[in-house]
C-alpha positions, 0 to 999 in steps of 0.5 A: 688965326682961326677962332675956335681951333684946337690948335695953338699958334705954336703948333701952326708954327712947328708945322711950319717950321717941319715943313721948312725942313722936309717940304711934305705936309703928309711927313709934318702931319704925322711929326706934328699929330696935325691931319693932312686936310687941316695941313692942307688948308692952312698951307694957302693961308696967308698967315703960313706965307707969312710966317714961312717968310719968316722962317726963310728970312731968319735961314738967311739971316747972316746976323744969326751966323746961317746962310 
């Protein structure tokens, strides 16, 4: 991801993950503490593509008993 941030993988993926559920990067910024401009540009990064795919691939996933 970015060098230098002061967010974690797993904070990128939690705002992910919230933002699978609710589908607003302004809700996610105030669960997760993220601002709404760093949600922002993470939002057309190519890595929160990939991991929302990964997010909606294991949703539909019907080995973990989900639809």
């Amino acid at each position: 991801m970015s060098r230098g941030s002061k967010y974690t993988d797993a904070d990128r993926r939690k705002a992910v993950q919230e933002y699978s559920l609710c589908g607003s990067l302004a809700e996610v910024g105030e669960s997760c503490g993220i601002p709404r401009k760093t949600l922002g540009d993470w939002f057309g990064s190519k890595w929160w593509n990939q991991l929302t795919e990964g997010e909606y691939t294991e949703a539909k996933d019907p080995e973990n008993g989900s639809e």
